[in-house]
N, C-alpha and C positions, 0 to 999 in steps of 0.2 A: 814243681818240686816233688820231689817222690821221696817218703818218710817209711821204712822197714822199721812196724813197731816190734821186733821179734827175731832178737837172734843172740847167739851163744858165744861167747870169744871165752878161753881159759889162758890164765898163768904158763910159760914156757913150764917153768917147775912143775907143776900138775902134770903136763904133759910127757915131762920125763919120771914123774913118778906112774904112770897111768897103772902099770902092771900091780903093784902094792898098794894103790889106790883103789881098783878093781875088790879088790880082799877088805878091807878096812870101810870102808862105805856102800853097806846093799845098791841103794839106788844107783849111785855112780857104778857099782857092779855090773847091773841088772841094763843100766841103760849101755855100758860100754867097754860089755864083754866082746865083742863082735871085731875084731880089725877093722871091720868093713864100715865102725861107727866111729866120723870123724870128729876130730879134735882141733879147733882154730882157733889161731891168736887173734892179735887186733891187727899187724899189718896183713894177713890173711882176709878180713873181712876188707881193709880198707881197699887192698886191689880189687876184690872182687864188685864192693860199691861204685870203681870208677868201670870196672866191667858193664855192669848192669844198669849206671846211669843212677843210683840212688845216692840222692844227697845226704840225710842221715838216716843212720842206723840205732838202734834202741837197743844197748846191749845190755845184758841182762847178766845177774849170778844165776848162783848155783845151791842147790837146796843140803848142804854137807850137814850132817849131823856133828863134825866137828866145830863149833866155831871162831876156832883161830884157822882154822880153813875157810871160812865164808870172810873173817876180817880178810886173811891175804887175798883172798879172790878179789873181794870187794876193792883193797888199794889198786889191784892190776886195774881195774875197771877206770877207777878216779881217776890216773894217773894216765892213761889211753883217753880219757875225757877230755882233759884239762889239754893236753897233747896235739891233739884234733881238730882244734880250731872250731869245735863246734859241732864236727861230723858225726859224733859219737857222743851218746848219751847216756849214761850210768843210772843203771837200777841194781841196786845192792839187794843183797840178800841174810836174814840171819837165821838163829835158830832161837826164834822163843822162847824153847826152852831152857835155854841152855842160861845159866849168870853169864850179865853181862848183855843180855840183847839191846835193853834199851839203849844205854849207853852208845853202843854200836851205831844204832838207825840214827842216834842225834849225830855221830861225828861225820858218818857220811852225808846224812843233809848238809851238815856246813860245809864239805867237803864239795858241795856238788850236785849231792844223787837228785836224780827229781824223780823218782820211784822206788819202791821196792817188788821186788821179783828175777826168777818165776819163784812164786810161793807154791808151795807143795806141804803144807800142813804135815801130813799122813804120813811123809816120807820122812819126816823128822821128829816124828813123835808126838806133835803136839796137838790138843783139838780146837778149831777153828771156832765149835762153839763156847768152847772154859774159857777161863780167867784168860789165857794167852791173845785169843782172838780180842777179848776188849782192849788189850794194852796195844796189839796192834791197830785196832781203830783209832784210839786215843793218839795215837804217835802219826797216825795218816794225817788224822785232823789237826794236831798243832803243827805240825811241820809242812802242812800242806804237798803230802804226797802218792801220787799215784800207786794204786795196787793191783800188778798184776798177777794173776790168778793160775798156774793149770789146773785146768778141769778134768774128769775121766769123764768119758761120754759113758752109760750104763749098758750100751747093749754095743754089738758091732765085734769086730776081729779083736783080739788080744794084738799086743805089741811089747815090745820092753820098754818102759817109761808111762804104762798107760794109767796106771794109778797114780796118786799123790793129793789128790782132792776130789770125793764123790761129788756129784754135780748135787744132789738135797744140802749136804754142808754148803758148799758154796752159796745158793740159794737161799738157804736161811740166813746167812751172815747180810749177803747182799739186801735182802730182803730187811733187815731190823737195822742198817745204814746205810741208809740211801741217801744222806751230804756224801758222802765218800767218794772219789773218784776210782772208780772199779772198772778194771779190765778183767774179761773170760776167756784166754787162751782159745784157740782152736775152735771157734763158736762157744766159746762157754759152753764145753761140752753137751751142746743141742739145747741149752734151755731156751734159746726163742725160738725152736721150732715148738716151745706149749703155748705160745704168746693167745691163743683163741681161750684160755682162762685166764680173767679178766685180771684176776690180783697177781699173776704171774707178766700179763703185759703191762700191767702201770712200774713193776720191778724191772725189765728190761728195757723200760724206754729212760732207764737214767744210767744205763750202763754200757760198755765196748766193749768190743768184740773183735778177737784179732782171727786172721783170718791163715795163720801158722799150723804149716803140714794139713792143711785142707783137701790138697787133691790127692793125698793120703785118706784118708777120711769118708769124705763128703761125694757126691757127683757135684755140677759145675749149679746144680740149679739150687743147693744149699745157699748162692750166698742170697737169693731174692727171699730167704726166709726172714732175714735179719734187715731192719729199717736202715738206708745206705746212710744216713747221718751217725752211726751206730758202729759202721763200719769200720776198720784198722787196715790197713796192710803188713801183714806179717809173713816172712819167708821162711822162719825155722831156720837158719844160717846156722848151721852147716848142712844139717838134715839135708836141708832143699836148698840146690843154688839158690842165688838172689834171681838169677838172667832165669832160672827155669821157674822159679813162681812166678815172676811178672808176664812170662809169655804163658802159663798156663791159666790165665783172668780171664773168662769170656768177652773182655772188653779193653783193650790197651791203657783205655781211660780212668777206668778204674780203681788204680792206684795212685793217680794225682787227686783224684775225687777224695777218696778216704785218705789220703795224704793231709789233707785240710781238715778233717775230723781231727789228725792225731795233735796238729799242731795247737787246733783250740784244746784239747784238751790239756795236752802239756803246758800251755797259759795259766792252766789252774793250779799246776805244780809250782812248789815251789822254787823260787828262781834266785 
């Protein structure tokens, strides 16, 4: 079984707003100014999973600083879940800040979700270490849900999308909850490559690590940095085919291996 923890589907409507949507939400701007940055449904991912041979896929929101934009997003998501028989698996997304979060992350658990993300703090105003980051803790822990993470790596190329969460913030949060079941986008923006300071590897051995837009990123020898128990496989869908991340793994096997990470780990979500 091959498990894509890591990819993007939007609302048809989003997609026909894309141009006015572009203006009204920096990120969504910043990240999908370009023509050339695509925009995919749910039957778009699902052909492309029977393309590429992956059984489920982990689709994810979107960080809107609207949030009757993250609620709709979030239905498209549930509702492509529930739809799937299983193949697709819903992590909602909200805005902390904004009235009305918590509310939200409770309807989607019942709803479904067994995560939230991709979280992007920064991009929607709010900080990961104030009042908002413990209400999300609180709500990971009663509701028993997975939290995944983008990370900014600190140093490296720019890109559009590459902020939304300094890898120190991440870190500190990770770091003061460690029940939590914590995913790091994109290597968690290189923090197991500090793993040789001691209180930073006892922090990343209770965390995951996906492995989304990496040959972006990284060379091929990043991933023997990260403990393979540790490991995710994430494509980025749409960024990166599904068929071109699995054949760009230095090992075919590889992604059934950490295929079996993602699945214990989602055991721990709520079900």
């Amino acid at each position: 079984m091959v498990v894509d923890f890591h990819t993007h589907i939007f609302p048809p409507q989003v997609i026909e707003a894309r141009h006015d949507l572009l203006r009204s939400d920096s990120t969504f701007g910043e990240m999908y100014a370009s023509p050339r940055a695509r925009l995919a449904t749910a039957p778009d991912l699902l052909a492309s999973m029977e393309r590429a041979g992956v059984d489920i896929s982990i689709v994810l929101g979107f960080a809107w600083r609207d949030q009757d934009l993250c609620r709709r997003h979030n239905d498209y998501l549930l509702d492509w879940a529930a739809r799937s028989g299983g193949r697709l698996v819903p992590f909602c997304t909200v805005n902390l800040a904004a009235p009305g979060a918590v509310a939200e992350v409770e309807r989607c658990a019942r709803a479904g979700a067994r995560g939230l993300g991709e979280l992007r703090p920064e991009s929607q105003g709010w900080d990961l270490a104030g009042p908002e980051g413990e209400v999300l803790a609180e709500l990971a822990r009663r509701l028993r849900l997975v939290l995944l993470f983008h990370v900014s790596e600190p140093v490296g190329h720019r890109y559009p999308g590459k902020e939304g969460l300094s890898l120190a913030s991440f870190y500190r949060f990770a770091a003061a909850h460690q029940d939590l079941a914590i995913v790091g986008a994109h290597l968690g923006g290189g923090l197991p490559f500090f793993v040789a300071m001691p209180e930073v590897r006892e922090t990343v051995g209770r965390l995951y690590f996906d492995t989304a837009a990496v040959p972006f990123l990284y060379g091929p020898e990043a991933y023997a940095s990260v403990p393979q128990e540790k490991l995710l496989f994430g494509s980025d869908y749409p960024l990166l085919e599904q068929e071109r991340a699995l054949a760009s793994l230095p090992d075919p096997s590889l992604a059934r291996r950490w295929s079996e990470n993602a699945l214990r780990l989602l055991a721990c979500a709520r079900r």
